[in-house]
Structure formats: C-alpha cells, structure tokens
SEKOL-112534 format. One record per residue (C-alpha): residue number from 1; residue in three letters; x, y, z. Coordinates in nm, 2 decimals. Last residue first. Example, Ala and Ser with C-alpha at 12.3 -4.5 7.8 and 13.67 -1.06 7.14 Angstrom:
! SEKOL-112534
NODE  resi  resn    east   north      up
NODE     2   SER    1.37   -0.11    0.71
NODE     1   ALA    1.23   -0.45    0.78
***
This chain:
! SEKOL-112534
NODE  resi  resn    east   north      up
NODE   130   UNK    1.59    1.35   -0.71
NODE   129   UNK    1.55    1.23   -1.09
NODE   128   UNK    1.76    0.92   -1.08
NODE   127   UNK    1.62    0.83   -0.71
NODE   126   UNK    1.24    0.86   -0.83
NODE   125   UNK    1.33    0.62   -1.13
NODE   124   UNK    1.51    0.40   -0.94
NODE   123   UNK    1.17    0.35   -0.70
NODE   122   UNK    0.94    0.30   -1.01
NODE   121   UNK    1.18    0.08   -1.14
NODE   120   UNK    1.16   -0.15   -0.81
NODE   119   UNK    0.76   -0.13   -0.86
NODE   118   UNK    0.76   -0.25   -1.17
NODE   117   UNK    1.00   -0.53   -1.12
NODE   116   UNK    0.80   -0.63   -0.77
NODE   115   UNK    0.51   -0.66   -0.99
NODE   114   UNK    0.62   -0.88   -1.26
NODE   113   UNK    0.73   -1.07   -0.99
NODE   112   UNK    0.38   -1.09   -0.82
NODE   111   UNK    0.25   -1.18   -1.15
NODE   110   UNK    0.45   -1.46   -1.17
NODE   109   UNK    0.47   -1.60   -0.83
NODE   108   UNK    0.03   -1.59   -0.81
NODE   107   UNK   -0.12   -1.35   -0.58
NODE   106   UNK   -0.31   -1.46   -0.30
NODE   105   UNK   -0.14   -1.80   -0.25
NODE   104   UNK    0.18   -1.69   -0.34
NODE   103   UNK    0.20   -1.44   -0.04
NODE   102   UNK    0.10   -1.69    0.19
NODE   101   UNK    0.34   -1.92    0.04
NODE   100   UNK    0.67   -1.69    0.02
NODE    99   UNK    0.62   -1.58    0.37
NODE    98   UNK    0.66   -1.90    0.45
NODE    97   UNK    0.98   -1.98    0.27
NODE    96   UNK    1.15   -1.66    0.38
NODE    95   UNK    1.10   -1.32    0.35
NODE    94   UNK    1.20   -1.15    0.71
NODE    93   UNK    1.02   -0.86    0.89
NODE    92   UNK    0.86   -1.11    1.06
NODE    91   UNK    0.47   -1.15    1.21
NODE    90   UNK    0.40   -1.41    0.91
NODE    89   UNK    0.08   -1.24    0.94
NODE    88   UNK    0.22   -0.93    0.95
NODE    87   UNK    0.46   -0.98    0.70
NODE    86   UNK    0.17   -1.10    0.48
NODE    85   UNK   -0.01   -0.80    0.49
NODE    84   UNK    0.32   -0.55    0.40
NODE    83   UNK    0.33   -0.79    0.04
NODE    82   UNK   -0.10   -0.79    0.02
NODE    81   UNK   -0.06   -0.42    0.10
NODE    80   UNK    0.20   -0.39   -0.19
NODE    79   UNK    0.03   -0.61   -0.40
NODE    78   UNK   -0.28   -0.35   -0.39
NODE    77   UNK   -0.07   -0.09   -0.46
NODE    76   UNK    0.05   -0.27   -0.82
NODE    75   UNK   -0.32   -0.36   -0.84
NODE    74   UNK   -0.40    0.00   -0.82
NODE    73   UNK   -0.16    0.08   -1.08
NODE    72   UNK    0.14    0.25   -1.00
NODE    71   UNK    0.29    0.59   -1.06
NODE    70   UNK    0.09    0.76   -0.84
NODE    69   UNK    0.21    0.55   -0.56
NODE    68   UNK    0.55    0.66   -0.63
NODE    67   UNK    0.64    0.97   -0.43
NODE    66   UNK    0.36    0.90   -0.12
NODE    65   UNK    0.58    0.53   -0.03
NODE    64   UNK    0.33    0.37    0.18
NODE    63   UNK    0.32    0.27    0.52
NODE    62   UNK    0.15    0.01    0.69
NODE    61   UNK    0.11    0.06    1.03
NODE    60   UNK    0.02   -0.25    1.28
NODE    59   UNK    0.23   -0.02    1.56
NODE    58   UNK    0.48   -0.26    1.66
NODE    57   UNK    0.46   -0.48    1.38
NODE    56   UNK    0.55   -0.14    1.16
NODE    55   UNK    0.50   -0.20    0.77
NODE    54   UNK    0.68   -0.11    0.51
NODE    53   UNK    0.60    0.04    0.14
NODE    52   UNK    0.78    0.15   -0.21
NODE    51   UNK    1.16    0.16    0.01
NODE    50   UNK    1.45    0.33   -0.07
NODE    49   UNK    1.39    0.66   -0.08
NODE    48   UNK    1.09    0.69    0.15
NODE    47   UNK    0.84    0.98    0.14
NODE    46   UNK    0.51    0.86    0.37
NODE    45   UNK    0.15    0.81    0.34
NODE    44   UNK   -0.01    0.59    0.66
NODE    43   UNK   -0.25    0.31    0.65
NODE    42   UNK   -0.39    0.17    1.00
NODE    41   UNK   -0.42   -0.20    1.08
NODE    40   UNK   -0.68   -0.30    1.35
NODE    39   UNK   -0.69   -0.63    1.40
NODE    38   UNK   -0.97   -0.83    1.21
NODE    37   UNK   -0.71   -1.03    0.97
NODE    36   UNK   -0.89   -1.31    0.73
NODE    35   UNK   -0.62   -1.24    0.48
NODE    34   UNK   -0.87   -1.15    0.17
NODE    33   UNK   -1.09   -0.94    0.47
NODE    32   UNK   -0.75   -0.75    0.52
NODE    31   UNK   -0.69   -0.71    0.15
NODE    30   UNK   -1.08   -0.52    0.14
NODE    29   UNK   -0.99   -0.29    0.43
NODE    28   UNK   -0.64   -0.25    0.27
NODE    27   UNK   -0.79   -0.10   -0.05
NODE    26   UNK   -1.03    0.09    0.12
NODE    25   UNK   -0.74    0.28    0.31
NODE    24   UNK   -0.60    0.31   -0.07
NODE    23   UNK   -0.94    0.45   -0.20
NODE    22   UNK   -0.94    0.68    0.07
NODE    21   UNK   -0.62    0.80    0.01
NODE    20   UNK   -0.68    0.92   -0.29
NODE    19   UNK   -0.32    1.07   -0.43
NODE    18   UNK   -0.41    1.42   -0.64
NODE    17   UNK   -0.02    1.54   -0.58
NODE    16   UNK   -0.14    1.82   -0.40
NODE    15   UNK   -0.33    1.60   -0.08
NODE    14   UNK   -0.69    1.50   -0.23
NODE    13   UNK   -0.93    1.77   -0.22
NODE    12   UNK   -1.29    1.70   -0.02
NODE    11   UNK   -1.57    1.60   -0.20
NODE    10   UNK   -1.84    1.88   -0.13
NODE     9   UNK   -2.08    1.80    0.08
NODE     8   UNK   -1.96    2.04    0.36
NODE     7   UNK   -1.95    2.36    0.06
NODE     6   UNK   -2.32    2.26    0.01
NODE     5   UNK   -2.41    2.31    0.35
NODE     4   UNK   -2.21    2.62    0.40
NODE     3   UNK   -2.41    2.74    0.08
NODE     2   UNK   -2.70    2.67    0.25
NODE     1   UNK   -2.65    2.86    0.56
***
C-alpha cells in the first residue's frame, strides 16, 4: 500500500516531448485575469503546419501549436495566449485596428514584433525540416 501511495505522489510525466502543460494552462489562467475575462477558456495541444496557435470562438479553445512550443520562451507562449486572448475579446478572427490596441496595451508593439518574428521562424523552421 505505501508504495502505491508514493507512486500517486509522484509528478506525473509530461507528454514525450517533455511539454508542461500545466504550466501553459497556468499561463492562460494568469493572461485571463491580465484581460479581466471569467469565461471559461480551455487550452488544447495540437500539430499545425502553418499556424503557432488559434483559437475557436465557438468552443473558447485556444490551441497551441505542440511542434514548436518547446522551442519558445515562455514569454513567446505567453504572447501567443495574450495574441489568441485578444481575438476573443475582440470576438473576430480578424486583426484590425482594435485588435491592434488591446494587444498593444498588454504587450508593447515592439516587443510583440520581435515576438511574432521569432515565432514565424520557429514555424519555417519546422516546415524546412518536415
């Protein structure tokens, strides 16, 4: 019995690829209290080509891209909720002038470019080696 105990509090393996996906769901609890949003917005893990991260504002899912996340620094991931955040606030798909202020006003333009230029490479570099 106690070694089933101690086997329970173990931590719990991460997927293969080592990606903690609890610190990413923490990550959007904390970006969520940033935006002021109580709705219930879940985090999902998925391979995309083409994409780092989307969001669904049907289903308030915000999906990740599971082939580069481990590339990126956790404020690189935490942009990316703070990017998928602001389309649901904006409740568009689009990124227009409006989406451009929220966005800017939790992350400033220049850093959030730099960003988007890591990220981007990050997303050419998967492609070139797949």
């Amino acid at each position: 019995m106690k070694n089933q105990t101690k086997k329970r509090n173990q931590k719990q393996p991460t997927n293969q690829k080592g990606l903690d996906k609890n610190k990413y769901r923490n990550m959007l609890e904390d970006a969520k209290k940033q935006f002021g949003i109580k709705d219930d917005i879940k985090l999902g893990f998925s391979s995309m080509k083409t994409e780092a991260a989307s969001i669904s504002l049907r289903t308030n899912v915000i999906r990740l891209n599971k082939n580069i996340i481990n590339d990126l620094s956790d404020e690189e991931v935490k942009y990316l909720i703070y990017h998928e955040l602001t389309h649901y606030v904006t409740k568009s798909k689009y990124h227009n002038y409006k989406f451009y202020k929220i966005l800017y006003s939790k992350i400033p333009e220049d850093e959030a470019k730099k960003m988007d230029a890591k990220i981007i490479s990050s997303i050419l570099k998967l492609n070139k080696d797949s």
